[in-house]
N, C-alpha and C positions, 0 to 999 in steps of 0.2 A: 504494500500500500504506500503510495506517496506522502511525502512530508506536506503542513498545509504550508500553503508559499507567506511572505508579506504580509502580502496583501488580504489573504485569506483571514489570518491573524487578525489584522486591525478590523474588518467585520466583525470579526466575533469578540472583539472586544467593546467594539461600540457596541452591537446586539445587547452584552451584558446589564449594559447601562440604563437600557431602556424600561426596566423592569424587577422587581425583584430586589434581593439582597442576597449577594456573594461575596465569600472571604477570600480577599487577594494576601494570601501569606508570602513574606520575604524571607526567599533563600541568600547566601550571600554566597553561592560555588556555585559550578557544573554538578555538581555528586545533590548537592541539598534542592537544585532545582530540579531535578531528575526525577527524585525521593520524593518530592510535592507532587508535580505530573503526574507520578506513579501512582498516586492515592487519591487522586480524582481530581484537583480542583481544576477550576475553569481556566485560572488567569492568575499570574507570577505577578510579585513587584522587586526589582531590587533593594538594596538596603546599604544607602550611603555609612549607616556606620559600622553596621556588622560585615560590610566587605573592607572598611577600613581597617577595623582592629584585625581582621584575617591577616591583614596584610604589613599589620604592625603600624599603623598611623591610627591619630587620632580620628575622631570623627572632624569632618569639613579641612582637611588639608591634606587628600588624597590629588594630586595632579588631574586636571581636565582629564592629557591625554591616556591616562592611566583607566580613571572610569569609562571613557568612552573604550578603550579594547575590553573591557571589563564586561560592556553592553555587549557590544557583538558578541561577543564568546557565547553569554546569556540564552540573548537572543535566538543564535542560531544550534544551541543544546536543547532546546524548549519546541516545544510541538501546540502549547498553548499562549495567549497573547502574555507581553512581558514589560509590563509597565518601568520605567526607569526612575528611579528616582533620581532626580538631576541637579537638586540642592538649590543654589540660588541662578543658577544659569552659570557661574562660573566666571562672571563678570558683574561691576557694578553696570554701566550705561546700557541702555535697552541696545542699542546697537551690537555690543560686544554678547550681551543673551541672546540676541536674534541669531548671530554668527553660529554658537556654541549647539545651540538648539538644531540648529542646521544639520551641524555634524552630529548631534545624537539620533534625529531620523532617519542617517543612513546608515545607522549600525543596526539595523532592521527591527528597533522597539515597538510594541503598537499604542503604546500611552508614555506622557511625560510629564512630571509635575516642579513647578518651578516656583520658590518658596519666595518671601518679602523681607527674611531676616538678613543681617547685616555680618553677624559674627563679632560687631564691635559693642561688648557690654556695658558703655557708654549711652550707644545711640541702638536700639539689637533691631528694630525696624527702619527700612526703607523709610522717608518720607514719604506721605500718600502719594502725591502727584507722580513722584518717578516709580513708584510701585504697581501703580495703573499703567504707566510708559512700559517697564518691564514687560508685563503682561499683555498687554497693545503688540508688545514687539514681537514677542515669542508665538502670540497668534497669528501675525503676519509673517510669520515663517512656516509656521504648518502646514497655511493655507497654500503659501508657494510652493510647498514639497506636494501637493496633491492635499491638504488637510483631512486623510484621513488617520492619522495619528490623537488618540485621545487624552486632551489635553488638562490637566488639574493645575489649578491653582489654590495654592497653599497660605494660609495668614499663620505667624509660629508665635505670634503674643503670647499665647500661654504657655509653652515650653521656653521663653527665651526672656521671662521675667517682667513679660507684659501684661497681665488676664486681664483684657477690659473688653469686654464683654461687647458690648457697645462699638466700640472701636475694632474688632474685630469683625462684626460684621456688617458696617459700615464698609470694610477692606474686600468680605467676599462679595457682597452687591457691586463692589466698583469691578471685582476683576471679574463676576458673573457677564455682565455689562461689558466688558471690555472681549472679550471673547472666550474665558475659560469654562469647558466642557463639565467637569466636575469640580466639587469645590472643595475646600480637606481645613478644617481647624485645630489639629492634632494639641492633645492635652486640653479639651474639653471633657469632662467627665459625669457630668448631673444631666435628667433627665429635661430640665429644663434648658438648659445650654444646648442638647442636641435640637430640641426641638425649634427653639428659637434658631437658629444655623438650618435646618431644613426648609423651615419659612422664609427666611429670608431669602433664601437664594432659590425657590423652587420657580419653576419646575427640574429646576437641573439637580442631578443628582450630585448628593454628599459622599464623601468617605468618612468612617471613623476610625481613631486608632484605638485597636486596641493592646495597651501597654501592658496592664496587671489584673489580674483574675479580682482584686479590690475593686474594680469597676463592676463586675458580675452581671453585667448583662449580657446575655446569649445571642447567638444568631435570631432568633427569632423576636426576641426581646427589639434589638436594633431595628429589624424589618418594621416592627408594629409603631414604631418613633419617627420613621421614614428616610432612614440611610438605605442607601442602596447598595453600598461598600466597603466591607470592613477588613482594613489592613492590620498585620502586625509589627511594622516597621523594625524595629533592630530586638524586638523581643526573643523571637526565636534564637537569636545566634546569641543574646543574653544567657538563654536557660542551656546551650552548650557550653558558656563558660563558665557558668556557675558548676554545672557537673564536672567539668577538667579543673577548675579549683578546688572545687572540693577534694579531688581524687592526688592532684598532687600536693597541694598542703598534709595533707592524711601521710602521703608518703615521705615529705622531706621535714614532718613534726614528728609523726609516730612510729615512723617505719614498717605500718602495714598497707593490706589494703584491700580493705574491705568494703571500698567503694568499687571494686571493680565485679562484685556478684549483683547478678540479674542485668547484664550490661547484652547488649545485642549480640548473636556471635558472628563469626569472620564468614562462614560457608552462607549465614541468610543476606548475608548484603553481597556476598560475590551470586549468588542466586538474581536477586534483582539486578541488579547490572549485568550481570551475562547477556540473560532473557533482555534487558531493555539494549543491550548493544546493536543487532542488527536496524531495530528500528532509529536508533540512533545516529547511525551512521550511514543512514538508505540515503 
């Protein structure tokens, strides 16, 4: 059976959007995106930080050109659409995010989400005006690649020291407005927060994150609030580190280790990957 192309991809990730609510989990490898596909879900996102720490960098100081072969690799391991998370564009001037966005839709993603924070703890958001220009820009880059690439724009107030509620979604109406396809307020957590952020910006679908099981709401739970899509952003590759910490502090404090019982064995993961290689590599 043939692999789906592109272009096939970016339907069926717009399709997703249309309706429903589906969990887009972030792998940060080949092996963890594989391992997703493998178990059913519809549609991949990457994970600017948990590909970061893989890689021994902090989160947000991984090189452009570094994430962008990062995508392609992604992209073209994956058989379902593979959203990029692309942080701030990688540049402050809309012009330099228009450039950057460019090159992230030909590493064959079918969604892209381009965030309004700064990284400078000073000032941690964009001013509004150029944060609408960002988002202007990077629309008008889609739309030159063929716009069907599905695009998120992200407000980070609440992960980056801002929570004003108000002001945040003041942020997603402008970028809803400005051309972004879904809208993302990651570190929103009360039921009212979500709901106020699906109103505001509707008809266009939301994403939420989901960060800690503290939050407790379920798929179904989200669906019935009116997210359409619920991410795990750097979570997953969290709760790997938490287990490979655990296991070697155990071993370089105690000298056992007995965090390595009920651990997955070597023949069931060469089993999957066997079985998935031919399709892999068709």
């Amino acid at each position: 059976m043939s692999r789906p192309s592109v272009a096939d991809k970016r339907r069926t990730f717009k399709e997703l959007h249309r309706s429903g609510c589906f969990i887009i989990p972030n792998p940060w490898n080949v092996g963890t995106a594989r391992r997703l596909q493998g178990l059913g879900f519809k549609a991949l996102a990457t994970t600017s930080s948990g590909f970061a720490h893989a890689e021994g960098f902090a989160d947000g100081v991984v090189p452009c050109d570094t994430v962008l072969d990062h995508l392609r690799e992604m992209a073209a391991a994956t058989d379902v659409p593979l959203n990029a998370d692309f942080e701030g564009g990688y540049a402050d001037a809309p012009d330099g995010v228009a450039a950057n966005v460019r090159r992230a839709i030909a590493t064959g993603v079918a969604g892209i989400s381009i965030e309004d924070s700064t990284g400078d703890a000073k000032n941690p958001l964009y001013d509004f005006d150029l944060a609408v220009a960002r988002v202007r820009a990077a629309r008008a880059a889609i739309d030159a690649a063929g716009g069907d690439v599905v695009f998120t724009g992200r407000s980070e107030g609440f992960i980056c020291g801002r929570p004003d509620l108000d002001e945040t979604l003041r942020r997603l109406k402008a970028y809803a407005e400005a051309g972004a396809d879904c809208l993302y307020a990651p570190g929103i957590k009360t039921r009212e927060q979500i709901v106020a952020v699906v109103q505001a910006v509707a008809p266009k679908p939301v994403n939420f994150l989901m960060s800690s099981a503290m939050t407790n709401f379920s798929l179904s739970d989200l669906e019935a609030l009116g997210v359409r899509r619920i991410s795990t952003g750097g979570t997953l590759a969290r709760v790997v580190w938490t287990a490979f910490m655990h296991s070697a502090r155990e071993m370089a404090e105690q000298g056992r280790f007995d965090s390595f019982n009920g651990t997955i064995s070597n023949p069931e993961l060469n089993t999957f990957f066997r079985d998935d290689l031919p399709r892999w590599h068709a």
